[in-house]
C-alpha positions, 0 to 999 in steps of 0.5 A: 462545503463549498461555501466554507471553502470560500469564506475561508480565504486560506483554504487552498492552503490548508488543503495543501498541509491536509488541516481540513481534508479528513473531514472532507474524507469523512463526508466523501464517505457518506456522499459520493458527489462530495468525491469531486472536491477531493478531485479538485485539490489534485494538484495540492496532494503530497503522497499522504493525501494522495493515499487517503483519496484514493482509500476514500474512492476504494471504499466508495466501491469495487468498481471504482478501485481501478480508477483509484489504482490508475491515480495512485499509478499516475502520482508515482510516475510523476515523482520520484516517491514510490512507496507510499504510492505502490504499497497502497496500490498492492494493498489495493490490489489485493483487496480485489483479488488480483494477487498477481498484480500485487505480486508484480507491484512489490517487485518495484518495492524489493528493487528498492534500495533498503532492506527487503525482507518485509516486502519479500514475505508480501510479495510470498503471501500474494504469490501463495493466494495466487495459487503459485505456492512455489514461488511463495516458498522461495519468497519465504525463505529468502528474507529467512536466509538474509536475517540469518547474515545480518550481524546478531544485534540486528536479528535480535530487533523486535520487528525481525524476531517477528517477521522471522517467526511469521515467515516461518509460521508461513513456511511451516503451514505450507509444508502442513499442506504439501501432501 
């Protein structure tokens, strides 16, 4: 790898557009020390190669998730791009059974500026497998009461009538459940 690095003269830039980092990736994958080379172009990440370098750390085992959760942690407090980088880090989050934290880590993405509802029904999942049943019902049925505003051309979207319709499945299995 690294010699292909430098019989490439252009190789720092086609990091920087993210021509020839999947196939790092891939061989990360299979051989853990080649992680350092994705270590090494930090400073030539955008929020997408950020995301898969941190996806590349998660798979390469539990006990590296916190470390993958701190970067993506770090690269959102360097700029201004929050999304990309906390919805990976709730997915994160969850993948190892802190839905708390997940829970804690949507609320940035619901204090955003923009419609809400889809984080709001995340935040709803992560605070039901938490065992906060709830609060999960009340993040249920706040998008719900939100889509019922919205003007009729909007509801009838294809991604509202689906997120409608699994917030209620959601809503409906908790009531299921209550004894």
């Amino acid at each position: 790898m690294k010699h292909a690095c430098r019989t490439n003269p252009n190789w720092k830039t086609r990091f920087s557009a993210g021509h020839a980092f999947l196939p790092i990736a891939a061989i990360a994958r299979r051989r853990p020390q080649a992680y350092e080379v994705l270590a090494q172009i930090r400073k030539h990440m955008g929020p997408e190669l950020c995301a898969e370098r941190c996806t590349v750390l998660a798979e390469m085992g539990d006990e590296h998730v916190g470390e993958a959760i701190r970067i993506l942690d770090r690269e959102r407090q360097s700029t201004e791009t929050v999304l990309p980088y906390q919805a990976l880090a709730v997915k994160l989050e969850n993948q190892r059974g802190k839905y708390s934290a997940a829970a804690s880590r949507l609320q940035v993405l619901i204090d955003l500026p923009g419609r809400d509802e889809y984080w709001l029904s995340q935040q709803g999942d992560a605070l039901e497998m938490a065992g906060r049943t709830d609060k999960a019902h009340d993040k249920f049925q706040l998008p719900l009461d939100a889509i019922q505003e919205l003007p009729y051309a909007r509801r009838d979207t294809h991604a509202v009538q689906e997120l409608t319709g699994q917030l209620n499945r959601k809503l409906s299995r908790e009531e299921e459940a209550r004894p």
